[in-house]
DOZA-135347 format. One record per residue (C-alpha): residue number from 1; residue in one letter; y, z, x; chain. Coordinates in Angstrom, 2 decimals. Example, Ala and Ser with C-alpha at 12.3 -4.5 7.8 and 13.67 -1.06 7.14 Angstrom:
residues 2
{k = 1 | r = a | py = -4.50 | pz = 7.80 | px = 12.30 | c = A}
{k = 2 | r = s | py = -1.06 | pz = 7.14 | px = 13.67 | c = A}
end
This chain:
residues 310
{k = 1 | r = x | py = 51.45 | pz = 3.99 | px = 67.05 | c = A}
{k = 2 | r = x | py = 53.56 | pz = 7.38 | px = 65.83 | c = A}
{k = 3 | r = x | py = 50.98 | pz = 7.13 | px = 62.81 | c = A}
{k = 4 | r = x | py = 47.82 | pz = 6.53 | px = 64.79 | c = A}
{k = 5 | r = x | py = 48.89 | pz = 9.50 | px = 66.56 | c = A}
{k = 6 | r = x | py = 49.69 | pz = 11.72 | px = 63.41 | c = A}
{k = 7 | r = x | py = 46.25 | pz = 11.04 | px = 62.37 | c = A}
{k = 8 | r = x | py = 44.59 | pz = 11.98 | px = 65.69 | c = A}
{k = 9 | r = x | py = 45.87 | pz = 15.47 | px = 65.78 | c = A}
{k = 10 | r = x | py = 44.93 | pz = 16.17 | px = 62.41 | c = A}
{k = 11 | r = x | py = 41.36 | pz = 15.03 | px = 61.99 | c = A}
{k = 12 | r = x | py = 39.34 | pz = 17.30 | px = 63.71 | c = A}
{k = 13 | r = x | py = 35.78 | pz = 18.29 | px = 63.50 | c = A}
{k = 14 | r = x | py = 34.17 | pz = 21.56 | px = 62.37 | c = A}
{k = 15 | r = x | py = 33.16 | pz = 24.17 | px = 64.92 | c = A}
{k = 16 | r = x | py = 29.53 | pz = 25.94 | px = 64.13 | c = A}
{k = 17 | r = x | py = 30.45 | pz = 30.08 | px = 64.75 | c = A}
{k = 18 | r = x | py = 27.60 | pz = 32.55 | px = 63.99 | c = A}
{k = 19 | r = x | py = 28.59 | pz = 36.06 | px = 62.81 | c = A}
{k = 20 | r = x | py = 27.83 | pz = 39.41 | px = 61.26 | c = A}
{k = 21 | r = x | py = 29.44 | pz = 40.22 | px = 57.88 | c = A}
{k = 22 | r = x | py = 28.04 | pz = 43.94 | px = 57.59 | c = A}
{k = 23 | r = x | py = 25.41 | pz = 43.78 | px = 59.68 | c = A}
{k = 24 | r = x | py = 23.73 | pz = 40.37 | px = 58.30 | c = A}
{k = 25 | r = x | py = 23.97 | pz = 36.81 | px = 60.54 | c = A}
{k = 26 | r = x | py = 26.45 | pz = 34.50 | px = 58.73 | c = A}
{k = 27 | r = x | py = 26.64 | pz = 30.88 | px = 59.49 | c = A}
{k = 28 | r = x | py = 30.37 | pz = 29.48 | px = 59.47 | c = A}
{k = 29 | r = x | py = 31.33 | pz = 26.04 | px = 59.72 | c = A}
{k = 30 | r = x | py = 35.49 | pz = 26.39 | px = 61.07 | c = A}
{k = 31 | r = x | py = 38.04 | pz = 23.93 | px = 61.55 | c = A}
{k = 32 | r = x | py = 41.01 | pz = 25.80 | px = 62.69 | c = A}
{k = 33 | r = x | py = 44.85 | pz = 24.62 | px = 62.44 | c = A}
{k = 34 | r = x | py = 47.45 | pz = 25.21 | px = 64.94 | c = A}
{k = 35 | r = x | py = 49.90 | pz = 26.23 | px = 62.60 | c = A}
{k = 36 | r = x | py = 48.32 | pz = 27.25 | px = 58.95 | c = A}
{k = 37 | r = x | py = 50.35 | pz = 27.78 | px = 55.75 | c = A}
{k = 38 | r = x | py = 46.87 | pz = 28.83 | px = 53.90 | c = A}
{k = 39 | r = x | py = 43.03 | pz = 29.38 | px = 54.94 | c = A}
{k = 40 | r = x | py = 40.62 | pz = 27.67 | px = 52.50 | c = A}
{k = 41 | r = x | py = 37.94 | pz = 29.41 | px = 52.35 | c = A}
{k = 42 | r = x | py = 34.54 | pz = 27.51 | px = 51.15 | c = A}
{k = 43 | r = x | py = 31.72 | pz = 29.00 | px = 49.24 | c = A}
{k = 44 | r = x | py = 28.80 | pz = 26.77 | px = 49.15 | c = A}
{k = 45 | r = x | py = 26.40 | pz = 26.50 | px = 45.73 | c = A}
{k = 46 | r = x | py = 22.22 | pz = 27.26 | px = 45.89 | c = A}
{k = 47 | r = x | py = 21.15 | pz = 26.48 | px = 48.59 | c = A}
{k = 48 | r = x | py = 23.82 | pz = 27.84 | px = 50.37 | c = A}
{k = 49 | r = x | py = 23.55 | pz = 26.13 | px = 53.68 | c = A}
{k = 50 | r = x | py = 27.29 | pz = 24.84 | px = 54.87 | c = A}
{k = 51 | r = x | py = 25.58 | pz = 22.23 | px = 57.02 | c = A}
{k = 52 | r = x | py = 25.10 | pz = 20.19 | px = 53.77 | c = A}
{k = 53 | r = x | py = 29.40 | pz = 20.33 | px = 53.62 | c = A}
{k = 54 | r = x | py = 30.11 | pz = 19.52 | px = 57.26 | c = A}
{k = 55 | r = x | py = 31.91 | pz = 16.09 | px = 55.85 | c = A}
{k = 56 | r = x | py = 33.33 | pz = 16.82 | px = 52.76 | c = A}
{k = 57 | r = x | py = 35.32 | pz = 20.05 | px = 55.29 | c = A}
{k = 58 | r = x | py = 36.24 | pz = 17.70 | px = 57.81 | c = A}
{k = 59 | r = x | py = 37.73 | pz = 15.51 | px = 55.19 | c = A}
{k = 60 | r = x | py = 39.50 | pz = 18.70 | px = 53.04 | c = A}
{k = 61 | r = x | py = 40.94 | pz = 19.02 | px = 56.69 | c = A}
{k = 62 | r = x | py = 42.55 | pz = 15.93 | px = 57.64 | c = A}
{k = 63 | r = x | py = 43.92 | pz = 15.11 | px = 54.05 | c = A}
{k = 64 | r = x | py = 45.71 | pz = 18.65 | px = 54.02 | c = A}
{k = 65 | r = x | py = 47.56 | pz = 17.33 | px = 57.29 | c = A}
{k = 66 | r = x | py = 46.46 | pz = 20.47 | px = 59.49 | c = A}
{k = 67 | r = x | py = 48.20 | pz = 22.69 | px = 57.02 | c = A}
{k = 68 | r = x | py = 45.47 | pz = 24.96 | px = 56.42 | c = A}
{k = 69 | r = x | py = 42.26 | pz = 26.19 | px = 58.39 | c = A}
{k = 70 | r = x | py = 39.14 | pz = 25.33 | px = 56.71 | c = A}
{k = 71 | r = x | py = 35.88 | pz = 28.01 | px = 56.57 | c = A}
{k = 72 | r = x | py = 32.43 | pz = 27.60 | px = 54.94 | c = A}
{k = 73 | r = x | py = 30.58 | pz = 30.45 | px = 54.59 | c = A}
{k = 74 | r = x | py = 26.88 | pz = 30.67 | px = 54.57 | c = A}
{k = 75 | r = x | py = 24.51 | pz = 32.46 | px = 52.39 | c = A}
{k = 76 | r = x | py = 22.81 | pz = 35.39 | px = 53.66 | c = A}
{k = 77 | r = x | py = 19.35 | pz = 34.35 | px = 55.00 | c = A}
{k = 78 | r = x | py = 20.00 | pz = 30.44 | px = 54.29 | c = A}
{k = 79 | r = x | py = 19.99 | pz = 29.69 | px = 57.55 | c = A}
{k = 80 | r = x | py = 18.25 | pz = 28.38 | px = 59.92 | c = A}
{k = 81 | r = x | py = 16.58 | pz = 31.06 | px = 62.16 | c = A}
{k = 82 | r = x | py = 14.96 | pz = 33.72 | px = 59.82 | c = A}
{k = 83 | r = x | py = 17.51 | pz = 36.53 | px = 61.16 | c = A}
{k = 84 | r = x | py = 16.65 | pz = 39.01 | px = 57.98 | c = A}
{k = 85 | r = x | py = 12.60 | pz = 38.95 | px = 58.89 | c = A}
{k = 86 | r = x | py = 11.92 | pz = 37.73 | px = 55.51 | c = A}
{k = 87 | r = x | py = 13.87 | pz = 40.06 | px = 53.41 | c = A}
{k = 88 | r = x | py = 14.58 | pz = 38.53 | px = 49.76 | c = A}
{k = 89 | r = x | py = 18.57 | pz = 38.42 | px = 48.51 | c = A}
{k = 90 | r = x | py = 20.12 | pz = 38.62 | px = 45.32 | c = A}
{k = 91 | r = x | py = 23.26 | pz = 36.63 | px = 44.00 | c = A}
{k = 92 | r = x | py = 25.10 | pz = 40.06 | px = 43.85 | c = A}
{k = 93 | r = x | py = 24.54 | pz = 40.79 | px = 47.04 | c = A}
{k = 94 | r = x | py = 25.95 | pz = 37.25 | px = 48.25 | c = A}
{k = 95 | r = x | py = 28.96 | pz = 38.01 | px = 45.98 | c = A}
{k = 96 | r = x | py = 29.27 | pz = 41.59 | px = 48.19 | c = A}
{k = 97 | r = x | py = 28.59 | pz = 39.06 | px = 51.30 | c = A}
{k = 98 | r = x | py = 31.66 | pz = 36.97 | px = 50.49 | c = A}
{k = 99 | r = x | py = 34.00 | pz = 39.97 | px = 50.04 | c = A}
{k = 100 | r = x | py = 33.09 | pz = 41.77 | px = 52.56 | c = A}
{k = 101 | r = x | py = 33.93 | pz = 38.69 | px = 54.74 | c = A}
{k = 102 | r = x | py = 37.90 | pz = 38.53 | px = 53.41 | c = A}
{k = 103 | r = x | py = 37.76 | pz = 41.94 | px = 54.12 | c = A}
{k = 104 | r = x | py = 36.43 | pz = 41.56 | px = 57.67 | c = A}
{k = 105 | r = x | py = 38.15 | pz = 38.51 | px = 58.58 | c = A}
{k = 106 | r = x | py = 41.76 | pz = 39.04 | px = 56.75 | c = A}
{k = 107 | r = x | py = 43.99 | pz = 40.38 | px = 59.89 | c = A}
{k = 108 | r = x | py = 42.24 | pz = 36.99 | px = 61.99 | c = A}
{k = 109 | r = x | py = 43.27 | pz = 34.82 | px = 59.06 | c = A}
{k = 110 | r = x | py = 46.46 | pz = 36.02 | px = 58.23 | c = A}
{k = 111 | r = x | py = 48.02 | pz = 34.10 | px = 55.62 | c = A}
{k = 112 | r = x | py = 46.89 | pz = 33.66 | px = 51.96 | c = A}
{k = 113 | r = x | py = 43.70 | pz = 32.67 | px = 50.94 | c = A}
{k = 114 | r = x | py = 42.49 | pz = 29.31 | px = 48.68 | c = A}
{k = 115 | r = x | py = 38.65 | pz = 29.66 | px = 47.42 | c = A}
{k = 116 | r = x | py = 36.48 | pz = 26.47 | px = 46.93 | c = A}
{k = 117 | r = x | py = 33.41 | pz = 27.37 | px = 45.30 | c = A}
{k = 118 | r = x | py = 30.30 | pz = 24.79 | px = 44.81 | c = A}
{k = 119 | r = x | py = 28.18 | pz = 25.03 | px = 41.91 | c = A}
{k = 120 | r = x | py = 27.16 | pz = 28.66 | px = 41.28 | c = A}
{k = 121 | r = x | py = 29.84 | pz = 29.21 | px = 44.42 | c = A}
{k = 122 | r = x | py = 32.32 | pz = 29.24 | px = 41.94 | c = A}
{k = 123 | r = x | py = 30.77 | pz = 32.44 | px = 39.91 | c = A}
{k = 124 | r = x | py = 30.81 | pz = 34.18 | px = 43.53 | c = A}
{k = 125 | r = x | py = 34.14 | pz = 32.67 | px = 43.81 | c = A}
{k = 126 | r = x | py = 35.25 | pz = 33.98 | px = 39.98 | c = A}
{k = 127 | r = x | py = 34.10 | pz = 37.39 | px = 41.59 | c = A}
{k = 128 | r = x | py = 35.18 | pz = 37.77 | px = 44.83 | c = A}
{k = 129 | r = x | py = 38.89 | pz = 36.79 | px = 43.28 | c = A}
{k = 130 | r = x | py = 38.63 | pz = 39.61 | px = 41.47 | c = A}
{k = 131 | r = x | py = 37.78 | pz = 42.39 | px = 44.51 | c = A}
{k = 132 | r = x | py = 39.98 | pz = 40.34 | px = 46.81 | c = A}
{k = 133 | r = x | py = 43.98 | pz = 40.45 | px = 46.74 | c = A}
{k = 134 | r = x | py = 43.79 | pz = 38.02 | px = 49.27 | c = A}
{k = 135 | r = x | py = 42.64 | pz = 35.28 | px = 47.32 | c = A}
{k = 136 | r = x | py = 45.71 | pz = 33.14 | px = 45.79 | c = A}
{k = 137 | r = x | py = 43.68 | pz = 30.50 | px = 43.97 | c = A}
{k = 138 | r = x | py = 40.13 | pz = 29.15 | px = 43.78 | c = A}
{k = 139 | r = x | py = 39.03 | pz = 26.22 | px = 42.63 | c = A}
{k = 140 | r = x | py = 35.55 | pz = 25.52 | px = 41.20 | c = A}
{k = 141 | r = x | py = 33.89 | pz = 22.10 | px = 42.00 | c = A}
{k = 142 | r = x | py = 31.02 | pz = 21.54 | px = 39.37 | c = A}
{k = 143 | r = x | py = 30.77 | pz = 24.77 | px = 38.45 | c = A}
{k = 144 | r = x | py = 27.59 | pz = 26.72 | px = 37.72 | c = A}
{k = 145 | r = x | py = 28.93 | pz = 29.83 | px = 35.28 | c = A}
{k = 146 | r = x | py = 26.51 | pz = 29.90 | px = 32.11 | c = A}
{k = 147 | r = x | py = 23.33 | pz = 29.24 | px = 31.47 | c = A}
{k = 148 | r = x | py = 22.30 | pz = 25.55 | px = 29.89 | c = A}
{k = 149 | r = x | py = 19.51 | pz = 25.80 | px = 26.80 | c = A}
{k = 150 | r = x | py = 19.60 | pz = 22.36 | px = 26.83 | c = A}
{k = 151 | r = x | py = 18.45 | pz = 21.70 | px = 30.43 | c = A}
{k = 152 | r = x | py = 14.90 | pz = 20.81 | px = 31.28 | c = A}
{k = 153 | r = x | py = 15.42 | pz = 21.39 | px = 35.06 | c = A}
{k = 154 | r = x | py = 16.70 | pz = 24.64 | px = 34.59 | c = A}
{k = 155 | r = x | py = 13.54 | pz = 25.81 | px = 32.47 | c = A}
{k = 156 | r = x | py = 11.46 | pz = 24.58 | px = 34.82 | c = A}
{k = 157 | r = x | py = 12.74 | pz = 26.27 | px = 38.03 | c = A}
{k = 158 | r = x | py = 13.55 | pz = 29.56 | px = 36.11 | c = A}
{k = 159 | r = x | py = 9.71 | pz = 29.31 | px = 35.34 | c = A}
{k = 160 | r = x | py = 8.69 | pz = 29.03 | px = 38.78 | c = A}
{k = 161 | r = x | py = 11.44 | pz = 31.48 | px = 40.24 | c = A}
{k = 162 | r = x | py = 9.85 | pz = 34.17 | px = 37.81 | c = A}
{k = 163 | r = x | py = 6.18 | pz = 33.81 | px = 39.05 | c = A}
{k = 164 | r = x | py = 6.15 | pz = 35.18 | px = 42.78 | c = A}
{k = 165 | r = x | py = 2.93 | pz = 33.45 | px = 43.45 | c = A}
{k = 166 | r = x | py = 4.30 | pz = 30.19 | px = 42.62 | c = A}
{k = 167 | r = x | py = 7.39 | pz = 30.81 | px = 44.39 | c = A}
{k = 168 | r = x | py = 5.41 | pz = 31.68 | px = 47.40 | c = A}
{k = 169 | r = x | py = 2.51 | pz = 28.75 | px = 47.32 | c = A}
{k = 170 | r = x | py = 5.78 | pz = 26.41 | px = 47.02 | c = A}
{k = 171 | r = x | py = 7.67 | pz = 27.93 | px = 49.59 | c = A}
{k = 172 | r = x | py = 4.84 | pz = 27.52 | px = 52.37 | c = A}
{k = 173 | r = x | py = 4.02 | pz = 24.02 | px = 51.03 | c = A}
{k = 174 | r = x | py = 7.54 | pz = 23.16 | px = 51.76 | c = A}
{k = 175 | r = x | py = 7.68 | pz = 25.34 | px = 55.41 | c = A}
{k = 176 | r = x | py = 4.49 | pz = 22.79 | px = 56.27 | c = A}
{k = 177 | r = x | py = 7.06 | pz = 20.07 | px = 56.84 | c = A}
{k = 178 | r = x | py = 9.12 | pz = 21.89 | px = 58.80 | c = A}
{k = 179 | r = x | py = 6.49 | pz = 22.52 | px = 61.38 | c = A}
{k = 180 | r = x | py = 6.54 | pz = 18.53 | px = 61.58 | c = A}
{k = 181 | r = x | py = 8.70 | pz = 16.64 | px = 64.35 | c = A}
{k = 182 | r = x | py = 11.71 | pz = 16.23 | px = 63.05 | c = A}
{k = 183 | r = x | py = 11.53 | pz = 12.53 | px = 63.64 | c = A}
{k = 184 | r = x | py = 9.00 | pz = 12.70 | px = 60.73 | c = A}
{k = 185 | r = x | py = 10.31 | pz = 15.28 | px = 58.60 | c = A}
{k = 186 | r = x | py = 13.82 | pz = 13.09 | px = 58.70 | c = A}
{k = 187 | r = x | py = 11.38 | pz = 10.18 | px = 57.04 | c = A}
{k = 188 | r = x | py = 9.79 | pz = 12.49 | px = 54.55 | c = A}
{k = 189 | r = x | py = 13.18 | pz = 13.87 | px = 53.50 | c = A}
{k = 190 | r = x | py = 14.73 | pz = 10.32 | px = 53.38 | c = A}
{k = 191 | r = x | py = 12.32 | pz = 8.61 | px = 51.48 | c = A}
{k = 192 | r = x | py = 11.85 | pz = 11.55 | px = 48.81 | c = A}
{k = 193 | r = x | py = 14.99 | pz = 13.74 | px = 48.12 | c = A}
{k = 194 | r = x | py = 17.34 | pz = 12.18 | px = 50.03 | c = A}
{k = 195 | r = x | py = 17.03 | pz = 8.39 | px = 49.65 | c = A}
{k = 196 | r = x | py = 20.71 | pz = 8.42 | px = 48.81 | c = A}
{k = 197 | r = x | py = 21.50 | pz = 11.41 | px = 51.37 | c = A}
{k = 198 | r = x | py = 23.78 | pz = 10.61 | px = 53.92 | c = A}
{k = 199 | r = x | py = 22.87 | pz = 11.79 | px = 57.47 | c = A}
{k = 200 | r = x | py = 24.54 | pz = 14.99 | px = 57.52 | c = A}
{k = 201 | r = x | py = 22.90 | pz = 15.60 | px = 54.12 | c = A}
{k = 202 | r = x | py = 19.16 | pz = 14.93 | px = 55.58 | c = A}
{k = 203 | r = x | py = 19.74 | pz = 16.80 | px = 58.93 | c = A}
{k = 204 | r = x | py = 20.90 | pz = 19.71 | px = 56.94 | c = A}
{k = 205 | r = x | py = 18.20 | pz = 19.43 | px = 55.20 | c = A}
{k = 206 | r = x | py = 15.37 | pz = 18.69 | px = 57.73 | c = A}
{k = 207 | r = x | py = 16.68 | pz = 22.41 | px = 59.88 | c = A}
{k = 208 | r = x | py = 17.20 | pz = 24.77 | px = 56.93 | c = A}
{k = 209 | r = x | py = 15.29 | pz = 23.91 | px = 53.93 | c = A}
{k = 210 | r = x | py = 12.29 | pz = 22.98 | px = 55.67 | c = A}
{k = 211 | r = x | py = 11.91 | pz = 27.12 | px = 56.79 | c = A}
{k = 212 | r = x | py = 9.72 | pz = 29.40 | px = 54.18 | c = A}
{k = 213 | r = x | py = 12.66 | pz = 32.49 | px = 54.53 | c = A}
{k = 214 | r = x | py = 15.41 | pz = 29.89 | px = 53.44 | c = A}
{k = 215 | r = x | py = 13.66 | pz = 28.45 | px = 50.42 | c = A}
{k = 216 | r = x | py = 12.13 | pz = 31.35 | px = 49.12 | c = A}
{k = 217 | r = x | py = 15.91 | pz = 33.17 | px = 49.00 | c = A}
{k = 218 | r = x | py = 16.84 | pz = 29.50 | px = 47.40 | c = A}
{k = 219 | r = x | py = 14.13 | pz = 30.39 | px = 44.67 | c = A}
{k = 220 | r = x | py = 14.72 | pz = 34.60 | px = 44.68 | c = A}
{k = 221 | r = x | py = 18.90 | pz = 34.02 | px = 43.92 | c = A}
{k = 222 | r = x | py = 18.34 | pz = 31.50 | px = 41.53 | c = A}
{k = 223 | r = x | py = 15.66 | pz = 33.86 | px = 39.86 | c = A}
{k = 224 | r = x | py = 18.94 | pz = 36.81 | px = 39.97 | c = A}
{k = 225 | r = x | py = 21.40 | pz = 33.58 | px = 38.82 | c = A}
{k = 226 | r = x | py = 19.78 | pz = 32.90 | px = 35.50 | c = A}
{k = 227 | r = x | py = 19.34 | pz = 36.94 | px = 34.78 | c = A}
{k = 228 | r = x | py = 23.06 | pz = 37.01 | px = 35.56 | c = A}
{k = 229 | r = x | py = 24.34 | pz = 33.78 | px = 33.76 | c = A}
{k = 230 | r = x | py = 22.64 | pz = 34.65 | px = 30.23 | c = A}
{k = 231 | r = x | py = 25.70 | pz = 36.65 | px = 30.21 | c = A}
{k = 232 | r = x | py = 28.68 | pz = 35.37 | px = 28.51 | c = A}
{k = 233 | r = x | py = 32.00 | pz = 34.50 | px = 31.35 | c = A}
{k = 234 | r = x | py = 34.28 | pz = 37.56 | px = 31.71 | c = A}
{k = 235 | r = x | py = 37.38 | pz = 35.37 | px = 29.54 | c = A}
{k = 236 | r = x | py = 39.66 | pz = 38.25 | px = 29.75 | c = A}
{k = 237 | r = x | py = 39.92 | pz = 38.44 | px = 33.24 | c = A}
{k = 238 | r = x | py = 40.21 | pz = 34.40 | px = 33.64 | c = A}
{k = 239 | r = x | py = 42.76 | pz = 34.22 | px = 30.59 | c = A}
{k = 240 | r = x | py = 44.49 | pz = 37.02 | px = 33.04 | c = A}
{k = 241 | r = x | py = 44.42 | pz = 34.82 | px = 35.92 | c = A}
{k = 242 | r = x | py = 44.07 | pz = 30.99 | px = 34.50 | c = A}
{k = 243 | r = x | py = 47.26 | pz = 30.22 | px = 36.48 | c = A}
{k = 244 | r = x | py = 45.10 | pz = 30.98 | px = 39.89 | c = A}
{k = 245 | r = x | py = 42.37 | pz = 28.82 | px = 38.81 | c = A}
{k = 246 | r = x | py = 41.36 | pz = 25.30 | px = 38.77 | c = A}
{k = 247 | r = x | py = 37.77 | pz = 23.49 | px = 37.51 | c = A}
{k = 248 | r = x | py = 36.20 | pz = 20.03 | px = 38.11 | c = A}
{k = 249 | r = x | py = 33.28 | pz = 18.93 | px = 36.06 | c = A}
{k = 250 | r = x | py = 31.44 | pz = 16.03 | px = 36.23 | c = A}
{k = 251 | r = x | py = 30.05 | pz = 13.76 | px = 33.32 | c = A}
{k = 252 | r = x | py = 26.56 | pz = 13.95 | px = 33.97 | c = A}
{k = 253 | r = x | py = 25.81 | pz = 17.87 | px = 35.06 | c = A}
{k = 254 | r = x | py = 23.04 | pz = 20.22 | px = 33.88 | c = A}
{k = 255 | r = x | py = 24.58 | pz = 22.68 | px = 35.86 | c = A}
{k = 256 | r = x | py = 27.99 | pz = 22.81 | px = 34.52 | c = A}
{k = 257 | r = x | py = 28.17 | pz = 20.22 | px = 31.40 | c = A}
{k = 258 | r = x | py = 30.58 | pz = 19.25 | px = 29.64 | c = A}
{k = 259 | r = x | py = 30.00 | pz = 21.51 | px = 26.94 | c = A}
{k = 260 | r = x | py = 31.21 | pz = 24.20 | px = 29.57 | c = A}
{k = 261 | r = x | py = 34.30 | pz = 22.76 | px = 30.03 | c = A}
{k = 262 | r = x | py = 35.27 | pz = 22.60 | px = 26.38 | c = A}
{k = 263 | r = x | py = 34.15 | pz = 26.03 | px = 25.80 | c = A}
{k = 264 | r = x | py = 36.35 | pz = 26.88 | px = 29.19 | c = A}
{k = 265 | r = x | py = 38.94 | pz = 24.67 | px = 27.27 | c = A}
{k = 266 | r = x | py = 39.38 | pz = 26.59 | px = 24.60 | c = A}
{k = 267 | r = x | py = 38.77 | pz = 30.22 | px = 25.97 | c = A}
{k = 268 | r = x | py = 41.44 | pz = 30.09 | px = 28.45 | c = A}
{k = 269 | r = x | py = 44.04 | pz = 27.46 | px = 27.08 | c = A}
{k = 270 | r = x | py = 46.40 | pz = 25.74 | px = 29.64 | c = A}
{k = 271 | r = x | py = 44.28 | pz = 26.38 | px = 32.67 | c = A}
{k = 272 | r = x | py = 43.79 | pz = 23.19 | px = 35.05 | c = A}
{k = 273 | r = x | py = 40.70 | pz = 21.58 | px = 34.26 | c = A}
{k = 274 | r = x | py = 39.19 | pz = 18.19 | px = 35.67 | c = A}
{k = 275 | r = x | py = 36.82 | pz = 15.61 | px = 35.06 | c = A}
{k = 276 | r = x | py = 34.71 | pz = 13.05 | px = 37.66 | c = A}
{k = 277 | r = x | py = 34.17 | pz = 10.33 | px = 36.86 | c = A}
{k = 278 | r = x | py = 33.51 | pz = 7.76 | px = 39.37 | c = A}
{k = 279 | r = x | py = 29.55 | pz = 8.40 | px = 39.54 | c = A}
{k = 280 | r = x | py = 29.17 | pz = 11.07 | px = 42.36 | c = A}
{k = 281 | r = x | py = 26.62 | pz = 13.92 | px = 41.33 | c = A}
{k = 282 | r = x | py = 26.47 | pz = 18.02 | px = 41.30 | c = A}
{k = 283 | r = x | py = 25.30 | pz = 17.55 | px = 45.06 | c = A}
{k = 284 | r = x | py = 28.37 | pz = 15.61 | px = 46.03 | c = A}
{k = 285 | r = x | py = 28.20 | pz = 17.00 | px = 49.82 | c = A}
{k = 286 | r = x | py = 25.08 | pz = 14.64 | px = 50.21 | c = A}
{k = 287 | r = x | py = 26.67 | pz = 11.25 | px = 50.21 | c = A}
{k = 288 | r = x | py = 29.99 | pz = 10.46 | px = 52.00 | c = A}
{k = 289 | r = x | py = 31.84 | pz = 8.87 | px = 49.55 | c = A}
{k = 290 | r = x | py = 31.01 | pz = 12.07 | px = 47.42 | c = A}
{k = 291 | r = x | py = 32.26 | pz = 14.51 | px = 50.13 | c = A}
{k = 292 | r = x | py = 35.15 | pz = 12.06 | px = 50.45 | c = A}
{k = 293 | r = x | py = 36.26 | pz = 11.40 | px = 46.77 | c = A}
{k = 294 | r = x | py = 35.86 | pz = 15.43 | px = 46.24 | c = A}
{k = 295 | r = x | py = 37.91 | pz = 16.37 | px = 49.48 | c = A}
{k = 296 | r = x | py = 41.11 | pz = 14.51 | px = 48.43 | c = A}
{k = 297 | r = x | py = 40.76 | pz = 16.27 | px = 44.62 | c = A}
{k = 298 | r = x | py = 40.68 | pz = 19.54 | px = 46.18 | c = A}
{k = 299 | r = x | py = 43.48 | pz = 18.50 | px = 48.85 | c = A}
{k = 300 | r = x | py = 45.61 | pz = 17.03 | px = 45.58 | c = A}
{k = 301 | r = x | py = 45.08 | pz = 20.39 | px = 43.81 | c = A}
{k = 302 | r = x | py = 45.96 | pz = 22.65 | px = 47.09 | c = A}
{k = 303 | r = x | py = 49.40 | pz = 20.47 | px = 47.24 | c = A}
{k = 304 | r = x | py = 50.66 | pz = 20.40 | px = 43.88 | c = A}
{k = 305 | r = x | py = 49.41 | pz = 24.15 | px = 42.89 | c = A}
{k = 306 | r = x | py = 50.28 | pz = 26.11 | px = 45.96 | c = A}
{k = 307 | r = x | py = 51.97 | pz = 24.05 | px = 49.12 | c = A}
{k = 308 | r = x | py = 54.40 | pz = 22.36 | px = 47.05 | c = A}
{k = 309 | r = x | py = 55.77 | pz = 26.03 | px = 45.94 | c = A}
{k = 310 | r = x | py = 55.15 | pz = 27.39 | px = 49.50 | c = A}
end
């Protein structure tokens, strides 16, 4: 009974809080813990929409034992009403977005600061650890930090993302869904995209993607992603701080392949690097044992590296 209860007070779902982070409307997804020792704070990949995350936090949450508050952080104008009237962003201004956020937010929070970042979340994450003394350690899950030659999909969408026509036609063409009941959008997304999605995964999907503002800012940062990511990683700086960072690839990843993490491997020597490999994908958040299996590596990491020395 003593356990059932234990569990009870722990597991705890995530609160939806909408805010401005210099002057823009920020979507948060918040779990908040009566007595923290740390504040993770998660930075979602492209899109950016922490709906798509809503299990894989909940279960981050429960297997740190109500140690630490959890926070997802939006994307600036992936959201679900069209707050920003349109206006296009760029992945440095998300970068600013996240910073300006610690800075906002760090009397609330309080206590020291873990980053998560998703996918090309963990080269905002890579940067905002740099502006932020806050930050303690940040972990990147399937990290998107360098371009991939090798990748088909990635020629293909940095194709589109280039031609603003394209981008457009494609971004209306997907908006004509949205104006759909959602009873039949949910069956479009399910039995296209999301046939493996879990139901999280397709809501998310069915209220943000489905919106011309969101997907054409999907299409505009990843257009300002692979200008930025032709550049080589800044090595110095995480040679400087490998023992505040922590990477998980996965076997089968255009975004961040294994060729990344040998290269990452021998740049930076010593620092904690991972492998998947029991089958989930780069868009882990969309099933639930995905969100699940990912939750407790992050939760391992946030024990060993930083609550076991607390």
């Amino acid at each position: 009974m003593s356990s059932q209860n234990s569990i009870s007070k722990v597991k705890r779902t995530v609160n939806f809080r909408l805010c401005n982070v210099s002057s823009y409307k920020t979507e948060l997804l918040e779990i908040r813990s009566d007595d923290p020792k740390l504040h993770v704070l998660f930075i979602p990949g492209n899109p950016g929409v922490v709906s798509f995350y809503k299990d894989f936090l909940e279960s981050l949450y429960e297997l740190l034992g109500g140690t630490a508050s959890v926070t997802a952080i939006g994307h600036i104008s992936h959201t679900k009403k069209n707050w920003e009237r349109g206006r296009l962003f760029s992945l440095q201004q998300q970068i600013d977005h996240k910073v300006d956020f610690i800075e906002q937010e760090r009397k609330t929070i309080g206590v020291p600061i873990v980053l998560v970042g998703h996918s090309i979340g963990s080269y905002i994450s890579i940067e905002t650890l740099r502006r932020s003394p806050e930050v303690k350690y940040f972990i990147g899950l399937y990290p998107f930090l360098m371009l991939n030659p090798l990748s088909e999909k990635q020629t293909k969408i940095k194709k589109l993302a280039e031609s603003s026509i394209r981008s457009d036609l494609l971004s209306f063409s997907i908006a004509s869904l949205g104006v759909l009941p959602r009873c039949i959008s949910r069956i479009i997304v399910s039995n296209s995209i999301g046939k493996s999605w879990s139901a999280t995964a397709v809501d998310a999907a069915c209220s943000h993607l489905l919106q011309y503002h969101s997907f054409r800012n999907m299409i505009f940062m990843a257009l300002t992603e692979f200008r930025k990511l032709s550049e080589t990683p800044n090595w110095e700086f995480m040679r400087e701080n490998q023992s505040k960072m922590a990477f998980l690839f996965g076997v089968d990843d255009h975004w961040g392949p294994l060729e990344m993490f040998e290269e990452i491997a021998k740049q930076v020597p010593g620092i904690t690097l991972s492998i998947e490999r029991e089958g989930h994908t780069h868009s882990f958040c969309c099933t639930e044992a995905g969100s699940s299996w990912v939750a407790q590596h992050v939760a391992n990491l946030i024990k060993n590296q930083i609550l076991g020395s607390c």
